[in-house]
N, C-alpha and C positions, 0 to 999 in steps of 0.2 A: 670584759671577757676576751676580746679578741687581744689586748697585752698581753696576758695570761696566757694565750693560747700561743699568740707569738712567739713569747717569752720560753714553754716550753719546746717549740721547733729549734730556739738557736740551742737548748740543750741537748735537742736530739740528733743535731747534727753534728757536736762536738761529741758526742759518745757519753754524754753525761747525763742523760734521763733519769737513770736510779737516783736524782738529786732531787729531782719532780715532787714526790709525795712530800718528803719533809721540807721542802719549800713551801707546796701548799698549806702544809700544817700551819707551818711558822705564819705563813702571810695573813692566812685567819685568824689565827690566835693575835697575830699583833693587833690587828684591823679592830677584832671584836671589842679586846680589851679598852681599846683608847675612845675608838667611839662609846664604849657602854659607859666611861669614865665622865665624858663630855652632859651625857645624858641622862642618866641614872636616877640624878636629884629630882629631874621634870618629873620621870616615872616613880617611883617609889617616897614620893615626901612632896607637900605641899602641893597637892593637885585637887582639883575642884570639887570632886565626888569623895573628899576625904569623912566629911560629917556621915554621909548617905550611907559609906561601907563601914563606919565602923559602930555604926547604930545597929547592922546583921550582925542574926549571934554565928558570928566567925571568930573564930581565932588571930587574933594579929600578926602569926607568923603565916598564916592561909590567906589574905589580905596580902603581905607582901609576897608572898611566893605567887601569886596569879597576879599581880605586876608585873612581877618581873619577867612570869611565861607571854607574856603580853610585847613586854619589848623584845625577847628573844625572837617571838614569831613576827612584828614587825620587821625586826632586825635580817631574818633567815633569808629572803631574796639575795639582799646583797652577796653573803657570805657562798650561800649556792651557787652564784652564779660565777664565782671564782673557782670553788673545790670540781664545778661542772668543767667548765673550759679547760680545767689543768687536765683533768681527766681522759678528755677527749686525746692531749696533746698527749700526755704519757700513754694513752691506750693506741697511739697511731705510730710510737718508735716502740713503743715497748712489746705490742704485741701482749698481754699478760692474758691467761686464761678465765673462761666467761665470770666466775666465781667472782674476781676480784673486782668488778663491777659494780657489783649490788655492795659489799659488802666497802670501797670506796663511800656512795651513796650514804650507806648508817650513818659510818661514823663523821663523815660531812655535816650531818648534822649533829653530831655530839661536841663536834670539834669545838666549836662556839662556846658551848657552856662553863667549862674548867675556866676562861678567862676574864668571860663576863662574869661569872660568882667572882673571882678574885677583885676585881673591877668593882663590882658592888657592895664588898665587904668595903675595899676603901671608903666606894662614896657614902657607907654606913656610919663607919670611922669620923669622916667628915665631917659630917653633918651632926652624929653627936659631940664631935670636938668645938663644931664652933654653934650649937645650938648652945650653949654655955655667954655666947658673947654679945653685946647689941647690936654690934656691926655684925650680924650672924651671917650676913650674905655674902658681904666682902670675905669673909675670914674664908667659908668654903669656896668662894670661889679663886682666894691667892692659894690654899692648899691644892684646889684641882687643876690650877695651871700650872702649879712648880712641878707637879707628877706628869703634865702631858709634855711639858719640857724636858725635864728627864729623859722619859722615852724617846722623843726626838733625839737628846744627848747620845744616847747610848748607841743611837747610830754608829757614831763618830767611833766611841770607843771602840768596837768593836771592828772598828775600817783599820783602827789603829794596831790594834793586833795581829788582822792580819797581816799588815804592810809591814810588820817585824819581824813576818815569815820571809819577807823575799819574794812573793808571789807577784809576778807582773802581769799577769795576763789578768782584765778584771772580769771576764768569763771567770777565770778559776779562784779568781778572791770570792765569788759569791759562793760557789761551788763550797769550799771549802770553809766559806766563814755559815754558811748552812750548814756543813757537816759537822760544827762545832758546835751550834746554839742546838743543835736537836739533838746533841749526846746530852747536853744541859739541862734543856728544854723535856723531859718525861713523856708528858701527853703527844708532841709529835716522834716523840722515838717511840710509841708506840703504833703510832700511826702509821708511820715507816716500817717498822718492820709488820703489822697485820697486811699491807700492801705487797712489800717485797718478800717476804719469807712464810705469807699466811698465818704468822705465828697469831692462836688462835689465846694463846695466855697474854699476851700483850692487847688483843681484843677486846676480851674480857676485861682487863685492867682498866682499858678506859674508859668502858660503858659503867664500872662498878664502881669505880674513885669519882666521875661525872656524878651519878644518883647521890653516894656519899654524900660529897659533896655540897649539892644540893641541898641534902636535909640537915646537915651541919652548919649554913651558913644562915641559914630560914629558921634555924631553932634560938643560934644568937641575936637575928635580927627582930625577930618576934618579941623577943623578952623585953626589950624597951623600945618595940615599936613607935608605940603610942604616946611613950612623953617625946620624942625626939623631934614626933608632928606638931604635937601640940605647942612644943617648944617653939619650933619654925614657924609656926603661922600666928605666934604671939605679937605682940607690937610694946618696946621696951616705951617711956613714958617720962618726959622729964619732970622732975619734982618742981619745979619751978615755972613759970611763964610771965614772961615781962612785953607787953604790948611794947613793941617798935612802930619808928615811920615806914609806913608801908609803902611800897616802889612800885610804879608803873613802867611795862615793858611796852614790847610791841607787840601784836598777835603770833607774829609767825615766832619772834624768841619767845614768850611764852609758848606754843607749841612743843619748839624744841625744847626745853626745859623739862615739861612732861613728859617725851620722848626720853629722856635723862632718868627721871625719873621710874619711869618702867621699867628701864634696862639695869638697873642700881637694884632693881626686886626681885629681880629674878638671876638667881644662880646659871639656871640654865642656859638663856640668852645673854649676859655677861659673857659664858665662858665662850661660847660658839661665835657670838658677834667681836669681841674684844679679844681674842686668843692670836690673828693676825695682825694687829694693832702693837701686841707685846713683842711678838716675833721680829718685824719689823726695826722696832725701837732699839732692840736688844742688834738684830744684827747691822744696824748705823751704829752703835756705840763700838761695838766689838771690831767694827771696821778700822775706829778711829784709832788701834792699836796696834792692830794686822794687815799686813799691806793685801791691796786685792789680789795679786797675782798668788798668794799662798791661799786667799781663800776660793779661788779657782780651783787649786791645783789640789784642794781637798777636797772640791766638789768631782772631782775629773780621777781622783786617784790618781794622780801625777804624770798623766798622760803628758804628752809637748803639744803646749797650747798657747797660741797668743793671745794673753789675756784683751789687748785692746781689740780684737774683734768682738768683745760683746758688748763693749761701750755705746753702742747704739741700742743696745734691747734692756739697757738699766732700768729706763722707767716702765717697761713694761714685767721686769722679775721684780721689782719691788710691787706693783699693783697686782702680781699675783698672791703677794702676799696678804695685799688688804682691802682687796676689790673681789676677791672668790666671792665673802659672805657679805650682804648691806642689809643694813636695817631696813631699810625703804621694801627691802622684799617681802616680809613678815610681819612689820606695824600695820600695817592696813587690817591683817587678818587677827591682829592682836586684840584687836579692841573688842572681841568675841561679843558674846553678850552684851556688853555695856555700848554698842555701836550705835544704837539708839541714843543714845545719852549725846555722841559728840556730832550726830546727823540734826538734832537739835539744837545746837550752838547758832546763833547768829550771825556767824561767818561763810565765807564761801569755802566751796569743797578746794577750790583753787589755793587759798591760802591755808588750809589744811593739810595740805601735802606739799605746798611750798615749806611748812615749820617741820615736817618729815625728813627734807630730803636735807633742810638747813642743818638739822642735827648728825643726819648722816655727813655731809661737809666737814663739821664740828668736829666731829673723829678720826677721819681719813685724811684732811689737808696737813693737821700736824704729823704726826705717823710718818707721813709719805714725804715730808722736809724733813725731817730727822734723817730718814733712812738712803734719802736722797745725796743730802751733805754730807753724810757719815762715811757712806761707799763712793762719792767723787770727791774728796779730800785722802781718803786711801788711795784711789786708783789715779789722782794727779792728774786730776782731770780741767780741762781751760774752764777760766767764769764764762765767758760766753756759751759754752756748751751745758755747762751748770745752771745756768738759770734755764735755756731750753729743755734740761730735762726737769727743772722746776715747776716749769710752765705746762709740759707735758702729761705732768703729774696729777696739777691741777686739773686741767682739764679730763685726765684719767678717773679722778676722784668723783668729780661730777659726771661723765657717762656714767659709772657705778650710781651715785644716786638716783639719774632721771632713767635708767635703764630697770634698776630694783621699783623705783615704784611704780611703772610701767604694767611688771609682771606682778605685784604686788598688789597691785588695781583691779590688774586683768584675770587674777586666779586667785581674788578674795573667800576664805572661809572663814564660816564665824560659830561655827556648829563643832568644832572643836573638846575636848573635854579634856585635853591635857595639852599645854602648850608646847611639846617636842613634837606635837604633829604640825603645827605650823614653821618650827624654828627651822628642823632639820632634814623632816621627813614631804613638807606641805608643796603643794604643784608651783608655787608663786618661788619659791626656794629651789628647787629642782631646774625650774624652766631659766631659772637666773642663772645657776652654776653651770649649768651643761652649755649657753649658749658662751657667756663670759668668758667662761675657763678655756673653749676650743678657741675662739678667739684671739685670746691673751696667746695662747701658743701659738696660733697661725702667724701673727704680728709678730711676738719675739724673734721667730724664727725669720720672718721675711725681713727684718731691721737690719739684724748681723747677715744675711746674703746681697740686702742692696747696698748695703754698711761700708762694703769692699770694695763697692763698683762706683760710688756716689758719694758728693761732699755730706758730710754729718750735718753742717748747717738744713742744708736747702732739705735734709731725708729729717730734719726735727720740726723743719714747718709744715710738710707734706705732712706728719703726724698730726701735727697741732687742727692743721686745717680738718684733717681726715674725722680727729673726736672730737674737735667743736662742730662738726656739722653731725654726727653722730647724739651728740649731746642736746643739740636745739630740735630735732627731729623726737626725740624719747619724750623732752619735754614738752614739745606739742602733745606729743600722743598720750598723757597724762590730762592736760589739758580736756581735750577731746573726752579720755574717759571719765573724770570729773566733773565735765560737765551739768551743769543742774535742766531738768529738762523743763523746757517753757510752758509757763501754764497759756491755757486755752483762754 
């Protein structure tokens, strides 16, 4: 909220407000879209109360349509709390008369809609595309990444066009590259102009294509609701079975393995836990062919920028890529119902979350060398300083494990009935992001201003030192909440 609102001051100080509305359009509608993409599967296909509801004599397009008003109205804080703050900002340069307030407000909340239907026709699409296949989970979940990559992509493209305009000021590249996607974009050029001009048929347009909508997308999805689930929650069955020798692990890699295994079943936590994982991968490869100073100067819009001043905050922009989300923060609260099951195991709680945070490990250490070697082989960067941000990494990698199940411990739910309230929405996932993510920025930022003033070496051990004690301190405090409490 306060970006948002910031964001609209430096527009109103350059005389650019009337950019406000269909920026906010745009920002919802992107927002809405991608997250409803990520989520969709959890809510509308394979969720627990599927037997219960479709045993009511409901309709299977009334079944999915109150799913889906379900995630909308979980959804609608977020999205309000953006269309609110702009509002504030455009109503304190703009001055607009009282009217356009309330009527801002509607369609704020209609805004949403048009993107998420779009959004869940794909994950419709999906899902009956790859309910067809035995690897069903894998298939939607590479279809649902190559679409959130996309839209990532299309950033780019669209930075690209305008810089074929000639525009240097990047105030006025967004300005104007807004003023292009919402002549494109329908829904927020309506939105823009019921703001700026009242126009009261552009209003109407997008309260009545919204409903449309709606009942067009709910009539397709209805009609084969019910083999698409049944499809999902089938289990394909080899025709053969040939007794092998059987192999003994250790506890904790058994653990992880399960953890493996959990995450391979579900679409939804796949794509939200492994989506930074991919990111990652991809931007170490794509390094190994583009030198860093051009990938700067695409992230900067070609400002004059010394790339080697961010060579101290490497390992913390790649850990933002794959330490936002950790499993250690939502297994705990995964094992819903069946918690009882693994509270009976013969093991200690100790080395039950020790096999949690080793599978978190498991994912993050490779990721985080890929992406590591990929961007200091581009940017020519010394082996001594290369293994240090190596090492950095690592120990990057573990604060995210023994910090995720920390909070993961500490704000366990098992009362659940759809697992996107634990992945995405749940207190253990929320208290992890918000604390991590400000963090991750605080450091970045303080690495490249001591970065200038202090040897690289001595400011990568001062880190090392800074999240291994970060790291031993979460793992205690895991420890402690683990604990088994002593009988009397």
């Amino acid at each position: 909220m306060a970006y948002c609102f910031f964001m609209c001051i430096g527009y109103g100080m350059y005389q650019m407000i009337d950019a406000v509305p269909g920026l906010c359009a745009l920002t919802i509608s992107l927002l809405s879209f991608v997250f409803t993409i990520i989520k969709v599967n959890g809510y509308l296909f394979q969720f627990k109360e599927y037997d219960m509801l479709m045993a009511l004599p409901l309709k299977e397009k009334t079944i999915a349509a109150c799913k889906f008003a379900y995630m909308y109205i979980k959804s609608l804080p977020w999205y309000a709390s953006i269309a609110l703050s702009m509002m504030v900002g455009y109503g304190y340069f703009a001055k607009p008369a009282f009217y356009i307030y309330p009527i801002w407000v509607m369609l704020a909340l209609v805004l949403p809609l048009i993107p998420m239907l779009v959004a869940t026709f794909f994950g419709f699409l999906f899902a009956k595309i790859s309910s067809g296949f035995r690897k069903r989970n894998l298939v939607q979940t590479i279809l649902i990444m190559l679409l959130v990559l996309f839209c990532f992509g299309l950033r780019f493209f669209i930075d690209n066009m305008i810089r074929n305009d000639a525009v240097e000021s990047t105030l006025q590249d967004t300005y104007y590259m807004t003023a292009k996607t919402v002549e494109l974009y329908l829904p927020a050029k309506w939105f823009e102009k019921a703001i700026l001009q009242t126009d009261l048929v552009s209003l109407t347009l997008l309260l009545v294509i919204s409903v449309c909508l709606f009942a067009i997308v709910f009539a397709i999805i209805g009609s084969s609701y019910r083999n698409i689930n049944s499809a999902l929650k089938s289990h394909a069955a080899a025709r053969k079975y040939r007794m092998t020798g059987q192999k003994s692990k250790k506890v904790v890699w058994t653990i992880a393995f399960k953890e493996l295994k959990r995450m391979t079943g579900s679409t939804t936590y796949l794509v939200n836990a492994g989506l930074g994982y991919v990111l990652i991968i991809l931007l170490g490869v794509i390094a190994l062919f583009v030198r860093f100073d051009e990938i700067i100067a695409l992230l900067t819009n070609g400002a004059p920028f010394d790339p080697k001043v961010v060579y101290p905050s490497i390992p913390f922009i790649i850990y933002f890529f794959i330490g936002m989300v950790s499993t250690t923060a939502c297994s705990p609260s995964l094992e819903g119902k069946n918690y009882w099951i693994v509270q009976s195991l013969p093991i200690e709680k100790k080395t039950l979350y020790q096999g949690k945070m080793l599978f978190q490990l498991c994912l993050s250490v490779p990721s985080m060398a890929i992406g590591t070697l990929g961007i200091c082989i581009s940017a020519r960067i010394g082996i001594v300083d290369t293994i240090c941000y190596l090492l950095i990494g690592c120990l990057l990698c573990l604060f995210s494990a023994t910090w995720g199940c920390v909070c993961g411990v500490k704000h366990m739910r098992l009362d659940w009935e759809n697992e996107v309230e634990v992945i995405k929405q749940g207190a253990a996932v929320s208290v992890y992001l918000l604390v991590n993510m400000f963090l991750t920025m605080a450091v970045a930022a303080l690495a490249i201003f001591i970065g200038m003033q202090m040897d690289h070496l001595l400011l990568n051990l001062i880190w090392m030192g800074v999240y291994a004690l970060l790291s031993g301190l979460c793992y205690l405090r895991v420890r402690v909440l683990t604990q088994r409490p002593k009988m009397a």
